[in-house]
C-alpha positions in Angstrom: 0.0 0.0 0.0 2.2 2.8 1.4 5.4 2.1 -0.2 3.7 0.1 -3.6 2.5 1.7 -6.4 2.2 1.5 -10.3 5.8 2.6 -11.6 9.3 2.8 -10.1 12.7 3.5 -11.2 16.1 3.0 -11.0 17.0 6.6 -10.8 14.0 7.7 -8.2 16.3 7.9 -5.1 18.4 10.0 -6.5 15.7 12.5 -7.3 16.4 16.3 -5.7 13.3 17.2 -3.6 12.3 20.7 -3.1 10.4 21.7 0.4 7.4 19.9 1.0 3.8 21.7 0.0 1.0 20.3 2.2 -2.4 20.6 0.4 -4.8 22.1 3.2 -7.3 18.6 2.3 -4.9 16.3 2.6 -5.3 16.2 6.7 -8.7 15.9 5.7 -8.0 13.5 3.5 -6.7 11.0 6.3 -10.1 10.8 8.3 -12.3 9.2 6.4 -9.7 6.8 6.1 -9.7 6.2 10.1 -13.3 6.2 10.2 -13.8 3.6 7.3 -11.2 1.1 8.0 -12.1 1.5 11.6 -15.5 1.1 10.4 -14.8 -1.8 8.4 -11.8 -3.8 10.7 -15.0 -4.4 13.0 -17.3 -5.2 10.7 -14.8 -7.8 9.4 -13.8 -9.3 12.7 -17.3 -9.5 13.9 -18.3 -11.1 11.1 -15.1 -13.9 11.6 -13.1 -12.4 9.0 -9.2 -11.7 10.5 -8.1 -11.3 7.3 -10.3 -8.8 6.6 -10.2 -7.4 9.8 -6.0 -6.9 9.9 -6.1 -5.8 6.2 -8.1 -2.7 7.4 -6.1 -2.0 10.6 -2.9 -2.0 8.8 -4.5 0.7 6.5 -4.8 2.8 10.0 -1.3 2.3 10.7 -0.2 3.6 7.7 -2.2 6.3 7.6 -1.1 7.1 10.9 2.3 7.6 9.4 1.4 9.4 6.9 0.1 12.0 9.4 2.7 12.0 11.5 5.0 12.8 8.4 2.8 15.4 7.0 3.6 17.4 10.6 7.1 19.4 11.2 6.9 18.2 14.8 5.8 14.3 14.0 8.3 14.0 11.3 11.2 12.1 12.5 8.7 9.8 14.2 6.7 9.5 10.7 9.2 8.8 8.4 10.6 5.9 10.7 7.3 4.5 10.5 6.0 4.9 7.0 7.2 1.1 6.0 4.2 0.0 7.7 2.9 0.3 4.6 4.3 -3.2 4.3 2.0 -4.6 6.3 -0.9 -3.5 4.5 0.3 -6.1 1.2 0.5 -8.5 4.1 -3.0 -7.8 5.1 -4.5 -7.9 1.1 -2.6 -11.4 1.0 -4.1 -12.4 4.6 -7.5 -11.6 3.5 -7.7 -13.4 -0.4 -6.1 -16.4 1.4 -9.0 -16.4 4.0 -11.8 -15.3 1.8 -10.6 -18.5 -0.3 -9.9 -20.9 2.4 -6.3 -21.2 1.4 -3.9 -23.1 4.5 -0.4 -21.8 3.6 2.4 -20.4 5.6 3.1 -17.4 3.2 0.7 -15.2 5.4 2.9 -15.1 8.7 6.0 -15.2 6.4 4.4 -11.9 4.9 3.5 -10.6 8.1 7.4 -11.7 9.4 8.9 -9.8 6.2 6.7 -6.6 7.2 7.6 -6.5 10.5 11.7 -6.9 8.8 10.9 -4.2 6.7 9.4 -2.0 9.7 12.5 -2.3 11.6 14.6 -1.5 9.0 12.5 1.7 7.7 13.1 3.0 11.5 16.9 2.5 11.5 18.1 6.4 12.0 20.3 5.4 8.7 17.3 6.7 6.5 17.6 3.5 3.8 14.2 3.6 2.3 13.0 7.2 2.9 13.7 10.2 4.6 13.3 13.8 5.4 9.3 12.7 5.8 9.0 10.6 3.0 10.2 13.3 0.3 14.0 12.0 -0.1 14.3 8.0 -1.2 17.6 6.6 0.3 19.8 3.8 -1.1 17.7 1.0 -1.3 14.2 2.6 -2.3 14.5 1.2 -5.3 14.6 -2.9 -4.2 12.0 -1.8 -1.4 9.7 -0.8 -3.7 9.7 -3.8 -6.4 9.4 -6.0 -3.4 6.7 -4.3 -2.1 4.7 -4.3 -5.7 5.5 -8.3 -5.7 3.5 -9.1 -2.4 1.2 -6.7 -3.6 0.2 -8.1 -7.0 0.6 -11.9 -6.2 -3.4 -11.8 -5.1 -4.4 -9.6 -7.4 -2.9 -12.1 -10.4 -4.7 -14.4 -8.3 -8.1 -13.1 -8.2 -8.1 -12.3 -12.1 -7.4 -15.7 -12.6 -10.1 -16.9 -10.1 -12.8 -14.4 -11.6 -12.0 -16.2 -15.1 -12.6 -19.3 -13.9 -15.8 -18.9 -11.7 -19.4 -20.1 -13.4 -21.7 -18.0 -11.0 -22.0 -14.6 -11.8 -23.1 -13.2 -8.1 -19.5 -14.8 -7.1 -18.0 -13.0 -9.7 -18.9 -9.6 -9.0 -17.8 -10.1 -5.4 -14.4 -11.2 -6.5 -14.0 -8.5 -9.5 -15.0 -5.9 -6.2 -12.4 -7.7 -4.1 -9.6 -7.7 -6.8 -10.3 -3.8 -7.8 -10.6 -2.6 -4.0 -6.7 -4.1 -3.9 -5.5 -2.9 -6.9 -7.0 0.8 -6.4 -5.6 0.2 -2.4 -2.1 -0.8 -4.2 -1.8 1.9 -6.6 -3.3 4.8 -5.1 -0.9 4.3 -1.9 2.0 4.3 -4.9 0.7 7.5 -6.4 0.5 9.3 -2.9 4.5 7.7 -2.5 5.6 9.3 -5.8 3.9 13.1 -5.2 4.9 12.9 -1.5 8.7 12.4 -2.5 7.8 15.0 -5.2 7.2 17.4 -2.5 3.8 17.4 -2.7 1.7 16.3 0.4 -1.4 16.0 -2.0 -4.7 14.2 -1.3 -4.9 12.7 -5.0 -3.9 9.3 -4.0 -5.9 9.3 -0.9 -8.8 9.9 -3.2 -8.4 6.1 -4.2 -7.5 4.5 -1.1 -11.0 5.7 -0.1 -12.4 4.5 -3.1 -10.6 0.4 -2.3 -12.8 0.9 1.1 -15.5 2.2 -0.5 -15.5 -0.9 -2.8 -14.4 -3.2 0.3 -17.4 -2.8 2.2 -19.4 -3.9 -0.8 -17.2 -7.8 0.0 -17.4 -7.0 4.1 -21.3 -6.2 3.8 -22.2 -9.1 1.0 -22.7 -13.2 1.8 -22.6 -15.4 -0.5 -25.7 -15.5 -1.1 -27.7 -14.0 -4.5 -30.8 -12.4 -3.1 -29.0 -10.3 -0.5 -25.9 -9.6 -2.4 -28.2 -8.1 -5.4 -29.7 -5.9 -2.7 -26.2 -5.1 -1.0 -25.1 -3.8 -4.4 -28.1 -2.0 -4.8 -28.2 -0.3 -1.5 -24.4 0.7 -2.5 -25.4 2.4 -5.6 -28.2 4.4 -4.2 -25.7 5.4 -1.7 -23.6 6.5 -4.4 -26.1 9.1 -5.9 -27.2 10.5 -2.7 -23.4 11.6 -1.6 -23.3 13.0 -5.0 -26.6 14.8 -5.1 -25.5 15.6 -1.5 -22.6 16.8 -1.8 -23.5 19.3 -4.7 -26.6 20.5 -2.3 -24.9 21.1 0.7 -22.4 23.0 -1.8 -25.1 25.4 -2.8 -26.2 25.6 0.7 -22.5 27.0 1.9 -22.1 28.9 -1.1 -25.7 30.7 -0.1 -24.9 31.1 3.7 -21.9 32.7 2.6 -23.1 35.1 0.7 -26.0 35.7 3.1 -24.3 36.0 6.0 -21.6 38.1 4.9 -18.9 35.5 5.5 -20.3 34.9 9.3 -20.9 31.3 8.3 -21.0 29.6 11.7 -22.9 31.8 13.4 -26.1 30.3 14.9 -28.7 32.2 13.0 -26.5 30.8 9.8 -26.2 27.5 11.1 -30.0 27.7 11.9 -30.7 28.4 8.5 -28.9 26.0 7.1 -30.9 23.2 9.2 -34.1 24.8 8.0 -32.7 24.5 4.2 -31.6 20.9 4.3 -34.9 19.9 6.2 -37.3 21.1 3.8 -35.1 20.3 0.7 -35.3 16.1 2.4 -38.4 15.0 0.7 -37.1 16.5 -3.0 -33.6 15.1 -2.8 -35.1 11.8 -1.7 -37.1 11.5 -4.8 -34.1 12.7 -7.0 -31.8 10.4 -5.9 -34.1 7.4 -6.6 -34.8 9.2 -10.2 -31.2 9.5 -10.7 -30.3 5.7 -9.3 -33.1 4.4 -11.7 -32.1 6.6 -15.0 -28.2 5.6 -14.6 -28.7 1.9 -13.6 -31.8 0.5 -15.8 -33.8 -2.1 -14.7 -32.0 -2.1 -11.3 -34.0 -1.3 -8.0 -33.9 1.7 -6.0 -34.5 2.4 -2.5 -38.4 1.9 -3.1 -37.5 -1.5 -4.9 -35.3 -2.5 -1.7 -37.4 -1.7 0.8 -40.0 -3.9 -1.6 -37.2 -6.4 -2.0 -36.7 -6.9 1.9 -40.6 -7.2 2.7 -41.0 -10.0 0.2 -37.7 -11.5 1.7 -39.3 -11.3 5.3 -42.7 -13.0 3.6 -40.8 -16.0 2.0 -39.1 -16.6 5.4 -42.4 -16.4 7.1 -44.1 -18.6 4.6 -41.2 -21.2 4.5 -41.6 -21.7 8.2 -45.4 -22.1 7.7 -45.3 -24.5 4.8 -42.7 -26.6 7.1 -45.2 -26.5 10.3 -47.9 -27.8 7.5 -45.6 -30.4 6.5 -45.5 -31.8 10.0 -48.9 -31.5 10.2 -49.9 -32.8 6.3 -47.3 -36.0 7.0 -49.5 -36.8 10.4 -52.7 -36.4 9.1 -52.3 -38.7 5.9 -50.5 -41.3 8.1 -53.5 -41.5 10.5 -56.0 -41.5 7.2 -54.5 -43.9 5.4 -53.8 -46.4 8.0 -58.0 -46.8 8.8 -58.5 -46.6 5.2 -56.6 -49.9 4.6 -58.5 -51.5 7.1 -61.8 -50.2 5.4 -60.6 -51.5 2.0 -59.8 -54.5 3.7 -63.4 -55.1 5.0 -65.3 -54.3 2.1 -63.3 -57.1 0.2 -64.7 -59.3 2.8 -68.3 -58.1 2.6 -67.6 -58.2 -1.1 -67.1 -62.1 -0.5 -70.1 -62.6 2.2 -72.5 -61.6 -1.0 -73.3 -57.9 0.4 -74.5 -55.3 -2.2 -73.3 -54.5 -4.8 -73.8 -51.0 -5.4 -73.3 -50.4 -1.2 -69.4 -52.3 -1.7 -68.9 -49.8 -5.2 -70.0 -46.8 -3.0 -67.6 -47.5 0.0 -65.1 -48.4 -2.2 -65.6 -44.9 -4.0 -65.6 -43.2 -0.8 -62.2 -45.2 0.3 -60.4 -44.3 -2.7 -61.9 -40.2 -2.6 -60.5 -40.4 1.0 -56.6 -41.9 -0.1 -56.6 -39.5 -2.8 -57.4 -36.4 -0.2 -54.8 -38.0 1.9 -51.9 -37.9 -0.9 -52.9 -34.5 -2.0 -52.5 -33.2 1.4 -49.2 -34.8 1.7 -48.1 -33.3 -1.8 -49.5 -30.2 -1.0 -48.2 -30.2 2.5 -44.4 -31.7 1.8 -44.3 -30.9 -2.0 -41.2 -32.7 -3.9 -37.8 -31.3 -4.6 -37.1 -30.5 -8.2 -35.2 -32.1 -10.5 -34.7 -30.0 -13.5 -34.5 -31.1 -17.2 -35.1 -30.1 -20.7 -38.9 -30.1 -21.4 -41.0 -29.3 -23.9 -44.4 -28.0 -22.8 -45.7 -29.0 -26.2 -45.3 -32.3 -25.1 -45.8 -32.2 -21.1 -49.6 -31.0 -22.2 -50.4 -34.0 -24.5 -48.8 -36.0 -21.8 -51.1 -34.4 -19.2 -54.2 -34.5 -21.3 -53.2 -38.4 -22.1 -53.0 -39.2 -18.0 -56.6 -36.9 -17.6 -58.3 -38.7 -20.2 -57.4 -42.0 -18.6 -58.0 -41.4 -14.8 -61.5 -39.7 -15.7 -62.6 -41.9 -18.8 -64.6 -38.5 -20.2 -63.5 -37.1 -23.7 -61.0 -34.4 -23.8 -59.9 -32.1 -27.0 -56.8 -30.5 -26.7 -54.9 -28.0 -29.5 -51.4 -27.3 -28.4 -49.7 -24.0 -30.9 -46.4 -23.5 -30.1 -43.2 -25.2 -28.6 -40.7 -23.5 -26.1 -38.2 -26.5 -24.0 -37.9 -25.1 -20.5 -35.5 -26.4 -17.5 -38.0 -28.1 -15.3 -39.5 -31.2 -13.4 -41.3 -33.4 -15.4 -43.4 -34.8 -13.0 -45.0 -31.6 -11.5 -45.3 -29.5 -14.2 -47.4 -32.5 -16.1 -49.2 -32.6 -12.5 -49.7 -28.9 -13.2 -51.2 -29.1 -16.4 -53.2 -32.5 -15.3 -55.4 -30.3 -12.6 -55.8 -28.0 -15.0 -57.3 -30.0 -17.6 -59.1 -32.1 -15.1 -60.9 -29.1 -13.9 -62.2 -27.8 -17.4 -63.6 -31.1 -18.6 -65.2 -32.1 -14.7 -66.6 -28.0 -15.3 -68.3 -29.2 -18.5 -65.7 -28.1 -21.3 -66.0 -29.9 -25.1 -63.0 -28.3 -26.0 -59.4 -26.9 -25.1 -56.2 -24.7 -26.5 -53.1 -24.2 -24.9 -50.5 -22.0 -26.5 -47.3 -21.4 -25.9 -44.8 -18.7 -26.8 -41.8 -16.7 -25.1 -41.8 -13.8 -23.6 -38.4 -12.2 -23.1 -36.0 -14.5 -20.8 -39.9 -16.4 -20.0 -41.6 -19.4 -21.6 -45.5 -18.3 -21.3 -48.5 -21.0 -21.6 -51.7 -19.8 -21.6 -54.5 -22.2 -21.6 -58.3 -21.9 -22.2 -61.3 -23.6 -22.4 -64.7 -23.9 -23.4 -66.9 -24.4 -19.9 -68.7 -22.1 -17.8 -65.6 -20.9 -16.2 -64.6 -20.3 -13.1 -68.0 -19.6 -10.6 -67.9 -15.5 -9.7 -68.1 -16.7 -5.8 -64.6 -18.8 -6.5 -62.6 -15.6 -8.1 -60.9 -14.5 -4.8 -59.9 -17.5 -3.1 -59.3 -19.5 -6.1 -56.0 -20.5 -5.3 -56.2 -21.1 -1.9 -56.0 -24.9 0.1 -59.6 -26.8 0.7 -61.7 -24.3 -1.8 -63.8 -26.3 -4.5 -66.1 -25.7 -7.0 -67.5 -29.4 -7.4 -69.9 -31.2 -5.9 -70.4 -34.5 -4.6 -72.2 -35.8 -7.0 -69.2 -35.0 -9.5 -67.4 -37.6 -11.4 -64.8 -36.8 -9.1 -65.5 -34.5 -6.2 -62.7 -32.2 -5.5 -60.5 -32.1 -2.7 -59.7 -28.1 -2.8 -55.9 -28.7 -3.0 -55.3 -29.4 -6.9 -54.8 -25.4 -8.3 -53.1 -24.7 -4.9 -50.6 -27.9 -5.8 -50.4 -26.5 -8.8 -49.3 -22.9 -7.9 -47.0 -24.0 -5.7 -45.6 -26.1 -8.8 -45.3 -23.2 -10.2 -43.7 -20.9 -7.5 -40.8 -24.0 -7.0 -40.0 -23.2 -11.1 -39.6 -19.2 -9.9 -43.0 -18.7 -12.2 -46.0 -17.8 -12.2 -49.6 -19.8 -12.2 -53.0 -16.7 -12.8 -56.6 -17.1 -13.7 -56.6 -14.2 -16.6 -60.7 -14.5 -16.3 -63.0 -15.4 -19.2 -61.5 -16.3 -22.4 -62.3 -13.9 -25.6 -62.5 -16.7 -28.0 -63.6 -19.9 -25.8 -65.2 -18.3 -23.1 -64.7 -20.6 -20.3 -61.7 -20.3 -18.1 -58.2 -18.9 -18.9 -55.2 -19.5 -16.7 -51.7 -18.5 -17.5 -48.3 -20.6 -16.8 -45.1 -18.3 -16.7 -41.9 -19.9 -16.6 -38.4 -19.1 -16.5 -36.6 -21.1 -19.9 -33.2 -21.4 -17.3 -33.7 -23.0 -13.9 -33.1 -20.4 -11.1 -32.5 -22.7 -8.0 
């Protein structure tokens, strides 16, 4: 960090320095600095990242010498300290090797050579740098190409890494990772070559705060897709509001100023200012979301995170739910089913002792509407894994119009149009389809049409029919668990659970199941199957 940088030279240490010029923001300059790696060391070690952690406290340490060397009075002790800057290649090297599991002794033999390095920069001999940093001694030059080694060994690293990693969300973390330690490496260079320049100047600070800025993008994101996408988001909104408040709160000064005749921290100024900045909240609010949705299309905001968080909370809350239902589903069919073997059982016997017929067919009939509740429940209850494959939903409709057709025995036309092979389960999404169909041709419908077509990165299937459609008192709670249109005296009385299966089929693909209402052309039902083509786990 501190002694590395981007170009060096055989002839540097022999450069003739003028007297030092100290830029008034380069003091400045050096806060956020403590603040941010501060910030971030804790973040780090909390979260069980040393690396991390030490990576960010050896940034504090160097800065810390750069301070001391920026003041007459600190000097001597600053310029004895400034190879600390060692320890901050030592820390980057600590951190990639922890953030990728790596179990090598290089990281205490870097941390060894930085405390070598240390000593040796505080000998009163002056080798590496002297005179605050503004005069290279003998052996600047060998200092220097060792520090850019241990500097860009993980950087090579991480390029390579990036290259070779499938998932994008793990990419961007690493491409955040490798450019926070290049911009660390070469902006602590560029502030080594204008210090010994004599120039104190706060142009390479600039781009050790960007490395932390980027940092806390790795610090703040798991692994994990969902959050990560709404980590980076939150980062980028944070962007446009220091830049739309940092151009406001220029204009405010500017205006105080001017106002106030240059008495800019009295209170009435100062009061003013508050007034300003409070009633000017709601309108940058709104123009930083404007602004963060104009420059990064199709990303979210802070409306779309705050709406990306509530659905997060949701899922979690309905996960748990559908696990207590499990449970509950698993008990409930094993209970069922158990008395319902014994029933069977019995009317096999009464079958042989010459009871009626018709009494036998009924309780048989009311045996085998009672399994089928009992394995719809389960399904519904502990619904399957998938296992995706290439499908054609062409194909998965004739096969679920095949399988209604046979379980019902009733007559069943279906017209597919279209084709469009998705990355799904088999099993449920001809399940899907099946208590589709089922329910159009136990509603009354002659006739049905599915059609199929894409719709951006989306395979869309929407699928009508010619019944009555779905009763006006149904409409609201159409999806939902035990709600039925049919009757008993259906060919096959309903359970309640088959569209609620079915939209939970859907919902496990990362799609979509919707009654669309009456169909223009049929006029029964319409329902509409949204899909993603690639399987998002």
């Amino acid at each position: 960090m501190a002694p590395t940088g981007a170009a060096s030279g055989a002839g540097v240490h022999s450069w003739a320095v003028s007297p030092t010029s100290l830029s008034p923001l380069y003091l400045p300059s050096l806060l956020p600095i403590f603040v941010a790696a501060g910030a971030l060391a804790a973040l780090s070690w909390r979260g069980g990242r040393p690396g991390l952690a030490a990576y960010n406290l050896s940034l504090i340490a160097w800065a810390l010498s750069l301070l001391l060397s920026a003041h007459p009075a600190t000097r001597p002790v600053g310029e004895r300290l400034l190879m600390m800057g060692f320890f901050v290649a030592a820390g980057f090297n600590h951190a990639v090797a922890e953030d990728q599991g790596w179990r090598t002794r290089a990281v205490p033999g870097l941390y060894l050579g930085a405390g070598v390095m240390t000593i040796l920069g505080a000998m009163p001999q002056g080798w590496f740098l002297r005179e605050g940093g503004t005069v290279a001694g003998p052996y600047w030059t060998p200092m220097f190409g060792l520090a850019a080694w241990a500097s860009a060994l993980p950087i090579v690293y991480l390029l390579h890494k990036i290259q070779l990693t499938g998932d994008r969300g793990e990419r961007q973390r690493l491409g955040y990772l490798t450019l926070s330690g290049f911009l660390g490496t070469f902006s602590g260079g560029v502030n080594v070559l204008l210090t010994m320049n004599g120039r104190h100047d706060p142009l390479g600070l600039y781009g050790v705060l960007l490395s932390l800025a980027l940092l806390s993008y790795v610090v703040t994101t798991p692994k994990l897709p969902t959050l990560g996408r709404v980590v980076e988001a939150s980062l980028r909104y944070s962007a446009m509001a220091a830049l739309l408040s940092t151009v406001f709160m220029s204009l405010v000064l500017l205006g105080l100023r001017a106002g106030a005749g240059g008495a800019l921290w009295s209170w009435r100024a100062l009061f003013l200012g508050f007034l300003v900045v409070l009633t000017a909240q709601p309108a940058l609010t709104w123009a930083r979301s404007r602004l963060a949705a104009s420059l990064f299309a199709g990303k979210k905001d802070v409306d779309g995170l705050t709406e990306a968080l509530v659905k997060s909370e949701a899922r979690a809350e309905h996960s748990a739910r559908l696990a207590e239902l499990g449970t509950l589903s698993a008990a409930v069919a094993h209970e069922v089913r158990n008395p319902l073997g014994v029933i069977a059982a019995c009317a096999t016997v009464l079958e042989r002792q010459g009871a009626d017929p018709d009494t036998v067919a009924e309780l048989r009939a009311q045996v085998d509407r009672a399994a089928r509740f009992a394995e719809e429940l389960l399904e519904y209850g502990r619904p399957a894994p998938i296992t995706p494959r290439p499908i054609g939903l062409h194909d998965a409709a004739e096969v679920a119009a095949s399988e209604v057709r046979r379980a019902l025995g009733l007559p069943l036309a279906l017209t597919v149009e279209g084709e469009v092979e998705v990355q799904g389960d088999h099993a449920q999404l001809v399940r899907l389809l099946s208590a589709l169909l089922e329910n159009a041709v136990l509603a009354g419908a002659k006739a049905t049409r599915a059609r199929i077509h894409t719709d951006g990165a989306d395979a869309v299937l929407t699928l009508e029919d010619d019944g009555p459609g779905v009763p006006e008192a149904l409409t609201n709670t159409l999806f939902h668990p035990f709600v039925s249109g049919r009757s008993r005296t259906s060919p096959r009385p309903g359970t309640g659970l088959g569209l609620a299966i079915a939209r939970g089929a859907a919902e496990r693909h990362r799609g979509a199941l919707t009654w669309e209402g009456r169909s223009d052309e049929l006029g029964g039902a319409k329902f509409l199957l949204r899909l993603p083509i690639e399987h998002s786990p």
